[in-house]
TORKOL-4160 file (C-alpha; in steps of 0.2 Angstrom, whole numbers, padded with zeros to 4 digits, m for minus):
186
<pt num="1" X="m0128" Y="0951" Z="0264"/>
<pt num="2" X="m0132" Y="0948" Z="0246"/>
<pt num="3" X="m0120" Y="0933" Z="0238"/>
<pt num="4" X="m0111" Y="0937" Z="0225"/>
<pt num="5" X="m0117" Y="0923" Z="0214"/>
<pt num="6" X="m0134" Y="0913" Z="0214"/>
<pt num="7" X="m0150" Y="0917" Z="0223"/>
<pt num="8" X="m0151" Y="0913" Z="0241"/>
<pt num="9" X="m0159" Y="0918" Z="0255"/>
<pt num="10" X="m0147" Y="0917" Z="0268"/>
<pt num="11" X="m0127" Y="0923" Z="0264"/>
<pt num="12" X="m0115" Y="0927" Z="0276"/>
<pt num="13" X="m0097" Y="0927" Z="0277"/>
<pt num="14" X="m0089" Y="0912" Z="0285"/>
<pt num="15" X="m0079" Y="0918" Z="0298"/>
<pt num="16" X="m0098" Y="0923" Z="0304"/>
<pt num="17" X="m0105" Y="0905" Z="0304"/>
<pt num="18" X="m0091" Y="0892" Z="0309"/>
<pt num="19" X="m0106" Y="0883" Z="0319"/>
<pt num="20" X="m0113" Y="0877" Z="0301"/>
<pt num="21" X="m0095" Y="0871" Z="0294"/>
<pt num="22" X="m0088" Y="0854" Z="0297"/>
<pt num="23" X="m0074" Y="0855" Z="0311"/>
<pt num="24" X="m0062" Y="0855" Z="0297"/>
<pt num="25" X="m0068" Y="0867" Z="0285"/>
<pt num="26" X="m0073" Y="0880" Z="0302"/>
<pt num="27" X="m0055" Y="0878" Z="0308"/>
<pt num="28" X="m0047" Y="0880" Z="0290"/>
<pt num="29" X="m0058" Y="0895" Z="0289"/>
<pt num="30" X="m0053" Y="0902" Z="0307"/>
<pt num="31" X="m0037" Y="0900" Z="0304"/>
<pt num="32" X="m0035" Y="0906" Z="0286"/>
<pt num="33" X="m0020" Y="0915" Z="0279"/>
<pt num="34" X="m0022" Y="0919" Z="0262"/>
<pt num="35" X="m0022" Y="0936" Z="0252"/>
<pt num="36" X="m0041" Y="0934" Z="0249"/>
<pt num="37" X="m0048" Y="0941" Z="0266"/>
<pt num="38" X="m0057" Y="0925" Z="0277"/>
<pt num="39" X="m0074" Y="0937" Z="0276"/>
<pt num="40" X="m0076" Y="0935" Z="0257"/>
<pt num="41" X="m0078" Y="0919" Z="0259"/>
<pt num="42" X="m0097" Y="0917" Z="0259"/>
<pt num="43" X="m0108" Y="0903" Z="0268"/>
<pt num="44" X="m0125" Y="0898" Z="0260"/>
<pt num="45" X="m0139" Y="0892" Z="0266"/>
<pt num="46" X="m0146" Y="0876" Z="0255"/>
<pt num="47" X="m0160" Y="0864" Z="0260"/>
<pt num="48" X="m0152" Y="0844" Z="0256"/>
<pt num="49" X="m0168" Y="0840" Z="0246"/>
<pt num="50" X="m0162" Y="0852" Z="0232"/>
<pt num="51" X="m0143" Y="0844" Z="0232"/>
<pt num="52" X="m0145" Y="0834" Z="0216"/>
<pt num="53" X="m0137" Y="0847" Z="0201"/>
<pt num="54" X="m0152" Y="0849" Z="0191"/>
<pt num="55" X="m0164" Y="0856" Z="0205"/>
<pt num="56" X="m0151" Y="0864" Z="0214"/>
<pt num="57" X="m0147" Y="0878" Z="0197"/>
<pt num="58" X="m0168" Y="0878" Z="0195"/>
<pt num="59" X="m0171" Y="0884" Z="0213"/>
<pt num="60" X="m0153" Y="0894" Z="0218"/>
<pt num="61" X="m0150" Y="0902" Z="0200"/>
<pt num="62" X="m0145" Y="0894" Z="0184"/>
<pt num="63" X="m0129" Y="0903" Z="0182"/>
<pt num="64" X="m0123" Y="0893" Z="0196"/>
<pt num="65" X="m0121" Y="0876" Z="0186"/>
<pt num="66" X="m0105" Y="0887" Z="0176"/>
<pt num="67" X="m0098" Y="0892" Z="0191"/>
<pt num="68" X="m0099" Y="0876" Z="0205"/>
<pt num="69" X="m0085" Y="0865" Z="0206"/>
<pt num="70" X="m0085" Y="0847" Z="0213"/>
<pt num="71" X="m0070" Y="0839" Z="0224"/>
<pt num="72" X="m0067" Y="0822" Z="0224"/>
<pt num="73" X="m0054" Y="0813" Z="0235"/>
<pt num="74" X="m0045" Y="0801" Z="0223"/>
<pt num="75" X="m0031" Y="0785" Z="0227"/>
<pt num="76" X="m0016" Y="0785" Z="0220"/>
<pt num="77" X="m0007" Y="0767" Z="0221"/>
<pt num="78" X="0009" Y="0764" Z="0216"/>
<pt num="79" X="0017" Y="0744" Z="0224"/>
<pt num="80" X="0012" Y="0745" Z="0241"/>
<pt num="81" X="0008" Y="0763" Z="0243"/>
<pt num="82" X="m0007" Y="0774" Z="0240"/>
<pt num="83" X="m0007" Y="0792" Z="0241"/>
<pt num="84" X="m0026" Y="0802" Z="0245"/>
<pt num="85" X="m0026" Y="0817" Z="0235"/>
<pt num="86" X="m0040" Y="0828" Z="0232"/>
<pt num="87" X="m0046" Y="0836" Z="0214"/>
<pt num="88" X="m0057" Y="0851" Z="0211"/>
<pt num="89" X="m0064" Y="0854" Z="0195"/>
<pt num="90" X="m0079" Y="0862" Z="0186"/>
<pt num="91" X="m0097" Y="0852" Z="0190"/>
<pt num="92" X="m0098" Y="0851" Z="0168"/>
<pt num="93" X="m0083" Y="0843" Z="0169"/>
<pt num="94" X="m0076" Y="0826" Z="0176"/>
<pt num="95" X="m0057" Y="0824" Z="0182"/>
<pt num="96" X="m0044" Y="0816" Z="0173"/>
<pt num="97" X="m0041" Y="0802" Z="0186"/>
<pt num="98" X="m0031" Y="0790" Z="0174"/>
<pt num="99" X="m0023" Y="0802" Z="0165"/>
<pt num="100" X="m0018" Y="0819" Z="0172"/>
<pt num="101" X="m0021" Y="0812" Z="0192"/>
<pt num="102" X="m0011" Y="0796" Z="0190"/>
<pt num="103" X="0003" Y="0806" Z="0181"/>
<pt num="104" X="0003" Y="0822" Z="0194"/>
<pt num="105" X="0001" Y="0808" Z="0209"/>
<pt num="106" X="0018" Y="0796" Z="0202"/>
<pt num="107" X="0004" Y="0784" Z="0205"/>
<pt num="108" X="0004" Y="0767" Z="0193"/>
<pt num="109" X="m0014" Y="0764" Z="0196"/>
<pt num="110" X="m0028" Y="0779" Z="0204"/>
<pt num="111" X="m0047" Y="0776" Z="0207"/>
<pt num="112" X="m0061" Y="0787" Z="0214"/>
<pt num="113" X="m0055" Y="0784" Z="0236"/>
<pt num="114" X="m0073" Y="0775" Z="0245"/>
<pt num="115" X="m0085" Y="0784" Z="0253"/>
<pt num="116" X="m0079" Y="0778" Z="0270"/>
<pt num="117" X="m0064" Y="0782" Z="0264"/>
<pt num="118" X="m0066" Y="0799" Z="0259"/>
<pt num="119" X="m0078" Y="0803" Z="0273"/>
<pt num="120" X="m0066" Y="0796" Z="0287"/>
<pt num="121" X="m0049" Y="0804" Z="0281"/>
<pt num="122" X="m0056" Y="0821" Z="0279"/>
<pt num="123" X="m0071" Y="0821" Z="0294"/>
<pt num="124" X="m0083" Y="0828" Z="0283"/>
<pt num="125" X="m0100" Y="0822" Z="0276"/>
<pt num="126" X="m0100" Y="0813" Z="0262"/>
<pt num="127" X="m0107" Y="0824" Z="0245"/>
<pt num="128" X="m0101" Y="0841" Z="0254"/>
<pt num="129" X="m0082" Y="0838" Z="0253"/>
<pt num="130" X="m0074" Y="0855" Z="0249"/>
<pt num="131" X="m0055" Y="0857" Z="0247"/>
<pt num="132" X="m0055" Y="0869" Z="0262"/>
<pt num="133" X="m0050" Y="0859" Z="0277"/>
<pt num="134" X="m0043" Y="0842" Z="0268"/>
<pt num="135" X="m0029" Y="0835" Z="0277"/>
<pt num="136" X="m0011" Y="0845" Z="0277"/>
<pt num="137" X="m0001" Y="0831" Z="0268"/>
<pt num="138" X="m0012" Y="0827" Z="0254"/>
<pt num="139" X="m0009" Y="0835" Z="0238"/>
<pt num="140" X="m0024" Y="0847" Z="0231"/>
<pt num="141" X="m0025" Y="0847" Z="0211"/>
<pt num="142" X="m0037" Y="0861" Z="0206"/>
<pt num="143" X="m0039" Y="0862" Z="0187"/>
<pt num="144" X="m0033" Y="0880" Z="0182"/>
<pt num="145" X="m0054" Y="0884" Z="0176"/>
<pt num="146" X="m0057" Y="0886" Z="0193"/>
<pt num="147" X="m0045" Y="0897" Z="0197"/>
<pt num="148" X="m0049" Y="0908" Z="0183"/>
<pt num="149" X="m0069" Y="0912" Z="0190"/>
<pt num="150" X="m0072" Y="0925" Z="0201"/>
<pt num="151" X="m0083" Y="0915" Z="0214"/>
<pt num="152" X="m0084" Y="0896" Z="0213"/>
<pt num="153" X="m0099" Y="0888" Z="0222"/>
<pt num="154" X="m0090" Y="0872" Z="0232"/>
<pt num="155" X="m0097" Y="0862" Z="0248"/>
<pt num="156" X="m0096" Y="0866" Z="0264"/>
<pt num="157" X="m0091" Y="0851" Z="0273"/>
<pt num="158" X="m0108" Y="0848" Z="0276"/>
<pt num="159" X="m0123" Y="0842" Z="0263"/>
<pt num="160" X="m0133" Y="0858" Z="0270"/>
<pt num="161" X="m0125" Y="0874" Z="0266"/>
<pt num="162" X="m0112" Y="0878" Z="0250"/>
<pt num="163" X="m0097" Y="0888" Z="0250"/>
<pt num="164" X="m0094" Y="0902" Z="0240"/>
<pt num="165" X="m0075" Y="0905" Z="0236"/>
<pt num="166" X="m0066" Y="0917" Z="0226"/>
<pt num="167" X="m0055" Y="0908" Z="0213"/>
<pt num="168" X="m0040" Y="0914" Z="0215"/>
<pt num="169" X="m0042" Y="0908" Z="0234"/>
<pt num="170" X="m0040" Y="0888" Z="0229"/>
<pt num="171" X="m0023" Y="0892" Z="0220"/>
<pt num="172" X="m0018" Y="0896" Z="0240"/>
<pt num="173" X="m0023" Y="0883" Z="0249"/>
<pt num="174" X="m0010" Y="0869" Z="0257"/>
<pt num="175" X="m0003" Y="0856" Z="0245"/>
<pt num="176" X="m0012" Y="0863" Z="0229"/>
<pt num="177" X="m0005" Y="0861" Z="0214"/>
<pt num="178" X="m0015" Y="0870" Z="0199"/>
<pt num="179" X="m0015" Y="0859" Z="0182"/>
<pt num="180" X="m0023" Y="0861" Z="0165"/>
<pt num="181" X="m0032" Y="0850" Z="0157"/>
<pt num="182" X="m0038" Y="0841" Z="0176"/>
<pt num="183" X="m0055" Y="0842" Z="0171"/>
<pt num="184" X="m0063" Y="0837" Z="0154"/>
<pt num="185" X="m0078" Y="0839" Z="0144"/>
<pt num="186" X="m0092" Y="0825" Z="0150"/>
């Protein structure tokens, strides 16, 4: 199968290739509900050593850099209690985290979560973090750019292999909340 964005030599839809998902992001896939069919969701193969932004457009397409989105996994704190949430904005862009996130979260103070954290709470590696999967009760703030593209290139859980996700898709998925502004201009 060709993907529908970028240049890659292997593409296939998800539901074909749970085995290369982490266990969250195959059983969110397996068990997906939403009105874009499960088998348009398309796995890539990508080689690790051509993670870093810059050589990953050179080698898999340059369009790409427009249409991948990054998820971070962000604290909110407010006295005693912090609230993980996840955000999912365009890689030109960088979230809002002390503006729009702390507002959205009711959170006095929120940061960028820890590695550990991140990696621990959601069981996926660290740099492939993708909004499909996260945990039910955390809240998922997608900026309303990513909504709008027709295929958004997103991790897969795993630092080998990419996602890619119809827009409209992230609008569905539990606990997301879509917000303007979530991401701004580096």
């Amino acid at each position: 199968m060709d993907a529908p964005i970028g240049r890659f030599d292997t593409a296939r839809p998800a539901p074909d290739c749970l085995g290369e998902l982490a266990g969250p992001v195959a059983d969110a896939v397996r068990e997906w509900s939403g009105s874009v069919p499960a088998d348009r969701i398309v796995h890539v193969d990508t080689d690790p050593q051509w993670a870093d932004t810059a050589v990953f457009v050179e080698h898999y397409g340059r369009e790409l850099l427009e249409q991948s989105a990054n998820c971070v996994v962000v604290a909110g704190r407010r006295g005693g209690e912090t609230t993980l949430a996840a955000c999912v904005v365009l890689s030109t862009t960088r979230v809002d985290v002390n503006g729009v996130v702390r507002r959205q979260l009711g959170a006095r103070k929120a940061s960028f979560a820890s590695m550990d954290t991140a990696v621990g709470e959601t069981g996926m590696e660290y740099g492939g973090i993708t909004p499909l999967g996260l945990p039910a009760a955390w809240p998922l703030l997608v900026d309303s750019a990513v909504v709008d593209l027709p295929y958004v290139l997103v991790g897969s859980g795993r630092r080998r292999g990419k996602l890619l996700v119809p827009g409209k898709a992230f609008a569905e998925l539990p606990g997301a909340v879509v917000l303007e502004g979530l991401g701004v201009a580096v």
